[in-house]
PDB file of N, CA, C and O in Angstrom, chain B, residues numbered from 101:
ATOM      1  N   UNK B 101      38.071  36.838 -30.919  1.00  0.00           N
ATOM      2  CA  UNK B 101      39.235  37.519 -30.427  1.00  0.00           C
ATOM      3  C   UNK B 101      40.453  37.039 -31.213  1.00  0.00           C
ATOM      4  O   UNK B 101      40.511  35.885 -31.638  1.00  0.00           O
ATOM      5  N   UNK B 102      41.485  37.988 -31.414  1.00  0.00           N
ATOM      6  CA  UNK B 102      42.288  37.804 -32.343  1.00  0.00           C
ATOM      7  C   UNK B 102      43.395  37.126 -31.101  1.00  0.00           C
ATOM      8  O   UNK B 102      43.511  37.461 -29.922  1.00  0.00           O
ATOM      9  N   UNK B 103      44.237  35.897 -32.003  1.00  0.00           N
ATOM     10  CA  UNK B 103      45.001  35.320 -30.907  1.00  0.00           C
ATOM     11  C   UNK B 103      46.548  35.913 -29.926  1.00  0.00           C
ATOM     12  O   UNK B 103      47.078  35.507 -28.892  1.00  0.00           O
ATOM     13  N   UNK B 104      46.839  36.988 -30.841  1.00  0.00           N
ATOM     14  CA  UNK B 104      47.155  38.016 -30.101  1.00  0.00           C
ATOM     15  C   UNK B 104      46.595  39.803 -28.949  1.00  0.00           C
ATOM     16  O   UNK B 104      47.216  40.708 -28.391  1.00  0.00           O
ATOM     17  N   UNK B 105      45.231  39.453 -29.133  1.00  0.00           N
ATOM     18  CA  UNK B 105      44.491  40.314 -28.710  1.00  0.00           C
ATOM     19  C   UNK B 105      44.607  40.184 -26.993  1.00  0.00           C
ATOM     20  O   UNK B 105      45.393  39.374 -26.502  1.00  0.00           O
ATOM     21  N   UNK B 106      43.933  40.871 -26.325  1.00  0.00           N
ATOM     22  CA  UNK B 106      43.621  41.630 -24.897  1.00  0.00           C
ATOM     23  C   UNK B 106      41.907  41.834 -24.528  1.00  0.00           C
ATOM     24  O   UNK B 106      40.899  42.353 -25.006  1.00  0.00           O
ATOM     25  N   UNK B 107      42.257  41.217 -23.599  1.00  0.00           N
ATOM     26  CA  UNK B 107      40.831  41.393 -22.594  1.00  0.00           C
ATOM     27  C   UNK B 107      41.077  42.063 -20.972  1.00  0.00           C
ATOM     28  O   UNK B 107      41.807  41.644 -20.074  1.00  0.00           O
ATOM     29  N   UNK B 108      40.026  43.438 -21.005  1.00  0.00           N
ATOM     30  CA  UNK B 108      40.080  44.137 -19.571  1.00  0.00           C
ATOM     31  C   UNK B 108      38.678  43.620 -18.899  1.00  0.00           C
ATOM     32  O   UNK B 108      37.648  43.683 -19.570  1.00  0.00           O
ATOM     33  N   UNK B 109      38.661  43.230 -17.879  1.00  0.00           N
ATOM     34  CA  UNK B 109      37.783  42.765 -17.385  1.00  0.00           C
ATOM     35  C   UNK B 109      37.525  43.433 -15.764  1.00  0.00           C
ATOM     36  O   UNK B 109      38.180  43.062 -14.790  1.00  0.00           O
ATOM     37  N   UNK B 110      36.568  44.359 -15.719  1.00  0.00           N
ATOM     38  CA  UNK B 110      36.215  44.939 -14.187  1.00  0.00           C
ATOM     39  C   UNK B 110      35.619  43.589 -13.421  1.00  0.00           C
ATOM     40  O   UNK B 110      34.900  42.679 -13.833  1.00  0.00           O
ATOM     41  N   UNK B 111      36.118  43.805 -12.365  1.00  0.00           N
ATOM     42  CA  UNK B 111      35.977  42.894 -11.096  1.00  0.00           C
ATOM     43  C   UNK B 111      35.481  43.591  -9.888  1.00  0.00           C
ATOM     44  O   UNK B 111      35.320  44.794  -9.681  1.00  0.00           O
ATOM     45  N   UNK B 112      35.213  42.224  -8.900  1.00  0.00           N
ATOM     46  CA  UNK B 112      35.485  42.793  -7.805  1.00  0.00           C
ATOM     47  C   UNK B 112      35.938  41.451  -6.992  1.00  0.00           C
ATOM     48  O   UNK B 112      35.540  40.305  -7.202  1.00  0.00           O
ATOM     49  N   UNK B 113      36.885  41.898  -5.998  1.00  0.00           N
ATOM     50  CA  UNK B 113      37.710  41.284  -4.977  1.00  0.00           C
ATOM     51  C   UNK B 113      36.610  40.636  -4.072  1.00  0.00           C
ATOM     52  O   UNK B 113      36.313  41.123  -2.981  1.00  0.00           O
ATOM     53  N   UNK B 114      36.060  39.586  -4.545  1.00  0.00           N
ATOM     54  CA  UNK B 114      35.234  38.807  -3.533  1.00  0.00           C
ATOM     55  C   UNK B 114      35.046  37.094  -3.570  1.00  0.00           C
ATOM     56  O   UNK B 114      36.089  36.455  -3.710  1.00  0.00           O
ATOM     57  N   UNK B 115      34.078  36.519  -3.480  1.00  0.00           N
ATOM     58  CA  UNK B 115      33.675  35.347  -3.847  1.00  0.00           C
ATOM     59  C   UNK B 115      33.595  35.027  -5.487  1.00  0.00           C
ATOM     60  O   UNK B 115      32.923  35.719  -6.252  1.00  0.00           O
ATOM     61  N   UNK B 116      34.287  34.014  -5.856  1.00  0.00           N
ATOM     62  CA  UNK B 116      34.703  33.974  -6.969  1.00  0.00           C
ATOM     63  C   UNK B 116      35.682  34.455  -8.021  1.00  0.00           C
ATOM     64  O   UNK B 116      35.700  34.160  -9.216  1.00  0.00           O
ATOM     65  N   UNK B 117      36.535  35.293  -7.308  1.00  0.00           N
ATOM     66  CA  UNK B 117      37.853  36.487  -8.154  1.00  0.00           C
ATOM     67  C   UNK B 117      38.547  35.344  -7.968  1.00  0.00           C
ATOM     68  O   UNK B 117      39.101  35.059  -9.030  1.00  0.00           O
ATOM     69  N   UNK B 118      38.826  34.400  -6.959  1.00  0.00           N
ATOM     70  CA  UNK B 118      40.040  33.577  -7.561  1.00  0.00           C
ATOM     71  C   UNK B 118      39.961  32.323  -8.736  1.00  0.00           C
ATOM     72  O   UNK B 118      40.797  31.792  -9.467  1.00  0.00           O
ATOM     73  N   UNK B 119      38.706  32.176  -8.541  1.00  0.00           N
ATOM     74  CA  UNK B 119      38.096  30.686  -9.710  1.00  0.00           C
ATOM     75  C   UNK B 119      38.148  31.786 -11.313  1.00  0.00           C
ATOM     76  O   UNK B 119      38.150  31.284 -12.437  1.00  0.00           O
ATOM     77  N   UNK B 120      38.180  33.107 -11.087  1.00  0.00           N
ATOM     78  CA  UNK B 120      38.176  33.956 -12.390  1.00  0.00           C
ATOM     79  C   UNK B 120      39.637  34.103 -12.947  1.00  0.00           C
ATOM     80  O   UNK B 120      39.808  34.079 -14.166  1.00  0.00           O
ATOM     81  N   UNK B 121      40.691  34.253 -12.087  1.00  0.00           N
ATOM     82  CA  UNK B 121      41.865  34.560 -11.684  1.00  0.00           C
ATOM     83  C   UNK B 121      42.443  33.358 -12.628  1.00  0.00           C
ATOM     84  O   UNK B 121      43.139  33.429 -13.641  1.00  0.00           O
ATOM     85  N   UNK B 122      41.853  32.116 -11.866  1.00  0.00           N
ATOM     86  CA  UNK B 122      42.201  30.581 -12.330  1.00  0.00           C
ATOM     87  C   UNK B 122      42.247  30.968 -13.738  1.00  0.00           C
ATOM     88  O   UNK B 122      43.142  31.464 -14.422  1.00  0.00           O
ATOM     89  N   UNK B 123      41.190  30.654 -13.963  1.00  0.00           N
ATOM     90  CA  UNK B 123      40.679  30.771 -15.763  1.00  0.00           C
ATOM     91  C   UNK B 123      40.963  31.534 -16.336  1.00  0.00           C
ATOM     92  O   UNK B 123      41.025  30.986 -17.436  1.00  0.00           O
ATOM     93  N   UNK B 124      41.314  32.848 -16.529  1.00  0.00           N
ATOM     94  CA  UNK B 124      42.134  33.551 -16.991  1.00  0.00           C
ATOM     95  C   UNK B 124      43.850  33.120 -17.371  1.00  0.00           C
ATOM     96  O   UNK B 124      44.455  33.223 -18.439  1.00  0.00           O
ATOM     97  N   UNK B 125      44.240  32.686 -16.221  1.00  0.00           N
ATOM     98  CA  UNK B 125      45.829  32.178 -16.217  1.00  0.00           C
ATOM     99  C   UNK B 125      45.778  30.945 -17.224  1.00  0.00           C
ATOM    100  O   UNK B 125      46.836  30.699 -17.803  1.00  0.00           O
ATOM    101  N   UNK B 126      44.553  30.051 -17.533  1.00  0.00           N
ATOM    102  CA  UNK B 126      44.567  28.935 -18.383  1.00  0.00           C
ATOM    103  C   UNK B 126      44.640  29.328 -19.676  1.00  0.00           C
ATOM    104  O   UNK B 126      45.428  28.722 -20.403  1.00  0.00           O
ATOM    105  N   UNK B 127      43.805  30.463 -20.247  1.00  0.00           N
ATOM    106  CA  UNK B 127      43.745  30.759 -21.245  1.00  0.00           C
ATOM    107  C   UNK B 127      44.749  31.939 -22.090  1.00  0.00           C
ATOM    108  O   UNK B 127      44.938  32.141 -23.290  1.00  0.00           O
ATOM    109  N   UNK B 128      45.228  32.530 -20.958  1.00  0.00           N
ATOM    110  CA  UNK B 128      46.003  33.903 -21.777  1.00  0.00           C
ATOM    111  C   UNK B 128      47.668  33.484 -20.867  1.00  0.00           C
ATOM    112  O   UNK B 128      47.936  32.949 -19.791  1.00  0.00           O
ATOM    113  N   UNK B 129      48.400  34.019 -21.896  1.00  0.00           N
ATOM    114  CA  UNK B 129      49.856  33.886 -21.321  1.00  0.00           C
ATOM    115  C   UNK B 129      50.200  34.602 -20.210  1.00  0.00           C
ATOM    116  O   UNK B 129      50.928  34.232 -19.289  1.00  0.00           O
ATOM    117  N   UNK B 130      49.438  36.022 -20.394  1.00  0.00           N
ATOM    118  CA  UNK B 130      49.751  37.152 -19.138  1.00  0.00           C
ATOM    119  C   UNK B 130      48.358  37.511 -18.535  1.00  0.00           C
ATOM    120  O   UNK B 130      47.278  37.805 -19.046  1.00  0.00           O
ATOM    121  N   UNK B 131      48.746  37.391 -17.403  1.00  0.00           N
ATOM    122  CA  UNK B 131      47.543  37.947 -16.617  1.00  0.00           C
ATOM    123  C   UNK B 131      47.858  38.906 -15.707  1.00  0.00           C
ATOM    124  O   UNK B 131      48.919  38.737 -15.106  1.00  0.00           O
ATOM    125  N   UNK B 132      47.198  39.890 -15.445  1.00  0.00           N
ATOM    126  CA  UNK B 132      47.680  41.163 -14.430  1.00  0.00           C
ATOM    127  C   UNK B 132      46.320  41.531 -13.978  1.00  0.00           C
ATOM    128  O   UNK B 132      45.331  41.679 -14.696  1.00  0.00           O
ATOM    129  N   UNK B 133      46.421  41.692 -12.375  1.00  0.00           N
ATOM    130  CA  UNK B 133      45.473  42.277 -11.982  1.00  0.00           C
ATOM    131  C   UNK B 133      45.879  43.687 -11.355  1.00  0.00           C
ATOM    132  O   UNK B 133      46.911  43.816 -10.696  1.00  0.00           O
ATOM    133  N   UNK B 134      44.678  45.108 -11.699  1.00  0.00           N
ATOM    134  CA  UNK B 134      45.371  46.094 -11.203  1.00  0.00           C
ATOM    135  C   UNK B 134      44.175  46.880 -10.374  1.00  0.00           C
ATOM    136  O   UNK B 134      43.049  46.958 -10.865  1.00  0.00           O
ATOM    137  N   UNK B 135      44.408  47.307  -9.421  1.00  0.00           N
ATOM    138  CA  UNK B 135      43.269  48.419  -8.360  1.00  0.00           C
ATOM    139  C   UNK B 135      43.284  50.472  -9.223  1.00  0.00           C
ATOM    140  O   UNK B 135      44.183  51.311  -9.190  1.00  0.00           O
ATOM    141  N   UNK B 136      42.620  50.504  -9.522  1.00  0.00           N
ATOM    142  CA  UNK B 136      43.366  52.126  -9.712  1.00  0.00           C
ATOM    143  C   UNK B 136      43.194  52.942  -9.083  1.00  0.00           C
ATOM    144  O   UNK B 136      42.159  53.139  -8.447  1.00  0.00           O
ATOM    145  N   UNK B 137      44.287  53.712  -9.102  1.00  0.00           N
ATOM    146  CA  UNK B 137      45.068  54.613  -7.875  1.00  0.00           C
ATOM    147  C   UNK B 137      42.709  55.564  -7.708  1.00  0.00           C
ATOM    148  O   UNK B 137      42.048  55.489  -6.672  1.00  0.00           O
ATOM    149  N   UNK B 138      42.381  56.002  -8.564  1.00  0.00           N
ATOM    150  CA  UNK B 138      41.362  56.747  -8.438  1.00  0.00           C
ATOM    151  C   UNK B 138      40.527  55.566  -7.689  1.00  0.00           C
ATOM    152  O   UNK B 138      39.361  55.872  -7.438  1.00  0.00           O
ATOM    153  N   UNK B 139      40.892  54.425  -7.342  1.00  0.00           N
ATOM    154  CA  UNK B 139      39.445  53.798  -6.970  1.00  0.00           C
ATOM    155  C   UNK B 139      39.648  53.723  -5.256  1.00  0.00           C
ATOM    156  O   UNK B 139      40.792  53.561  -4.831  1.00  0.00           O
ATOM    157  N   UNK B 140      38.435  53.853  -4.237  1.00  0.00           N
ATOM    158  CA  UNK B 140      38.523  53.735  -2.838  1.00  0.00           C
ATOM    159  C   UNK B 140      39.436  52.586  -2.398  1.00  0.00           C
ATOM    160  O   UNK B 140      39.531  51.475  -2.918  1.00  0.00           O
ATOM    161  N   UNK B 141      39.971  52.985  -1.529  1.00  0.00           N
ATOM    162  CA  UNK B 141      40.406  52.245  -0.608  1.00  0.00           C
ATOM    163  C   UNK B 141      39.875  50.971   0.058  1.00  0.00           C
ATOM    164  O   UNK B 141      40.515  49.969   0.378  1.00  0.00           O
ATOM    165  N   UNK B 142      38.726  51.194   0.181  1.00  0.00           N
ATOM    166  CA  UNK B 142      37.370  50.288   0.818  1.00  0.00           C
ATOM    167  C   UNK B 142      36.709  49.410  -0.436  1.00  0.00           C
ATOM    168  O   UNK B 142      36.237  48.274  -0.396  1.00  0.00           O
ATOM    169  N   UNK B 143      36.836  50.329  -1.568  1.00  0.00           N
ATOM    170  CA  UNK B 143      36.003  49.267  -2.259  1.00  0.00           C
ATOM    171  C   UNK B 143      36.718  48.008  -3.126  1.00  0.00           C
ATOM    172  O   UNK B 143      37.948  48.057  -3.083  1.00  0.00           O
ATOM    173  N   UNK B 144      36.294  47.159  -3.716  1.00  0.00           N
ATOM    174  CA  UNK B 144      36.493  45.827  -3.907  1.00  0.00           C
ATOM    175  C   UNK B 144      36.751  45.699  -5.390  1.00  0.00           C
ATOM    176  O   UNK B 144      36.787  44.585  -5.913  1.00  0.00           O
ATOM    177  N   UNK B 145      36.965  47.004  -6.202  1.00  0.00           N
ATOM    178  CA  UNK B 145      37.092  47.128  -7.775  1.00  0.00           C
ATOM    179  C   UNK B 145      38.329  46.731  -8.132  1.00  0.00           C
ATOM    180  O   UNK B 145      39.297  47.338  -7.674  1.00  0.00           O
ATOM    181  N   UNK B 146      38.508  45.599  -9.046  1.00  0.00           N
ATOM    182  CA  UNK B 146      39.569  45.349  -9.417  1.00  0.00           C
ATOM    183  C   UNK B 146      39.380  44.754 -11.285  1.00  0.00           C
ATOM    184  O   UNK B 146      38.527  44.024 -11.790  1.00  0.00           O
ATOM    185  N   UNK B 147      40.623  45.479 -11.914  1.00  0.00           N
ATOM    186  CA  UNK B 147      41.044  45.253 -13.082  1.00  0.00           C
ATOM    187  C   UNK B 147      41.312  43.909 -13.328  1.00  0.00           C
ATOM    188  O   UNK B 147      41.878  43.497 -12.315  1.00  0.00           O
ATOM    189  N   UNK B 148      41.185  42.855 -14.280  1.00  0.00           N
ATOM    190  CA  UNK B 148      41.823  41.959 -14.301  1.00  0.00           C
ATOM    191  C   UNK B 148      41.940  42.155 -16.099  1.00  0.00           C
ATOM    192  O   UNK B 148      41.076  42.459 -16.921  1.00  0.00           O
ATOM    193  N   UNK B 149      43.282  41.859 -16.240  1.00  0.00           N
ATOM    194  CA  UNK B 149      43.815  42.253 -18.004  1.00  0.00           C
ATOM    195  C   UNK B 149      44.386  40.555 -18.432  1.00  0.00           C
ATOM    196  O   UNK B 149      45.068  39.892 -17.650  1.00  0.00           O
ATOM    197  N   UNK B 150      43.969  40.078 -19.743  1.00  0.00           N
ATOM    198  CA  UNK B 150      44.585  38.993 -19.954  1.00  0.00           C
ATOM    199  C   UNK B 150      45.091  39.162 -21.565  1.00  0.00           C
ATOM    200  O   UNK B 150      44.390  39.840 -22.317  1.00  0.00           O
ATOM    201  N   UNK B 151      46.187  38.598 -22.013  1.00  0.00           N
ATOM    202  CA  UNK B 151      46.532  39.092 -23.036  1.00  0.00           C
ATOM    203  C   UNK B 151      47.598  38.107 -24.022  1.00  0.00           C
ATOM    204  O   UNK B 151      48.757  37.883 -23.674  1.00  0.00           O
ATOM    205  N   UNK B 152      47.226  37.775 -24.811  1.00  0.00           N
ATOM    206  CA  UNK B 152      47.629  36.615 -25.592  1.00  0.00           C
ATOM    207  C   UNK B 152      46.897  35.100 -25.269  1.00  0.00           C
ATOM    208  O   UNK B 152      47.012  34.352 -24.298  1.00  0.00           O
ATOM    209  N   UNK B 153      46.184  35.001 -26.386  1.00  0.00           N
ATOM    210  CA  UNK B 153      45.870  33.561 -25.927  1.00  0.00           C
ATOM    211  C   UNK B 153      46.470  32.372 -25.850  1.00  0.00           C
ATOM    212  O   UNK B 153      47.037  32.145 -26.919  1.00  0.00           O
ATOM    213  N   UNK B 154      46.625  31.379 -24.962  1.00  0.00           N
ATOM    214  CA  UNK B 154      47.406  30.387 -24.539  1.00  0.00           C
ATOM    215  C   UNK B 154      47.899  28.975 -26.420  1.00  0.00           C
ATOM    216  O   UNK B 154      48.820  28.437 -27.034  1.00  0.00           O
ATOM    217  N   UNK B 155      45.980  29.216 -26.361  1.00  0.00           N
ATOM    218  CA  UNK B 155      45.969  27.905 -27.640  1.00  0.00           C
ATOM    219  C   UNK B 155      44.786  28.440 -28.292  1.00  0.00           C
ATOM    220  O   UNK B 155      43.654  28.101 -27.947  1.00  0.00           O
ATOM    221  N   UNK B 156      45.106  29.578 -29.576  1.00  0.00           N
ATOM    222  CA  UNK B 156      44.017  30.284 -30.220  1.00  0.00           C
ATOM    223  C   UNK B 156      43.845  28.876 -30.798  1.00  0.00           C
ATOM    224  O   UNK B 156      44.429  27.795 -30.726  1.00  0.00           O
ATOM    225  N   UNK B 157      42.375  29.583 -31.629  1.00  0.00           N
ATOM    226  CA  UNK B 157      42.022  28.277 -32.490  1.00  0.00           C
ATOM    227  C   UNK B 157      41.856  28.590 -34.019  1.00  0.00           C
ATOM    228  O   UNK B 157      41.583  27.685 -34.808  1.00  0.00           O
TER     229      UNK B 157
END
């Protein structure tokens, strides 16, 4: 991955989204998580986008 590059990562809102959440925030400067408007109400799908790496190598 280029050290300005982007990662989209499908989720879901359960056991383990926050230890993912964690690790994400360590490695990339921005992290955003997003639901999309097309996805249920009920279900547990979530976007997580990370973007710039913290300490490329």
């Amino acid at each position: 991955m280029k050290p300005t590059g982007s990662v989209l990562v499908k989720c879901f809102n359960g056991t383990g989204y926050n230890e993912l959440v964690h690790k994400f925030r360590a490695e990339f400067k921005t992290v955003m998580s997003k639901k999309p408007k097309a996805s249920r109400d009920k279900s547990s799908e979530i976007f997580l986008l990370g973007k710039v790496l913290k300490n490329p190598q």
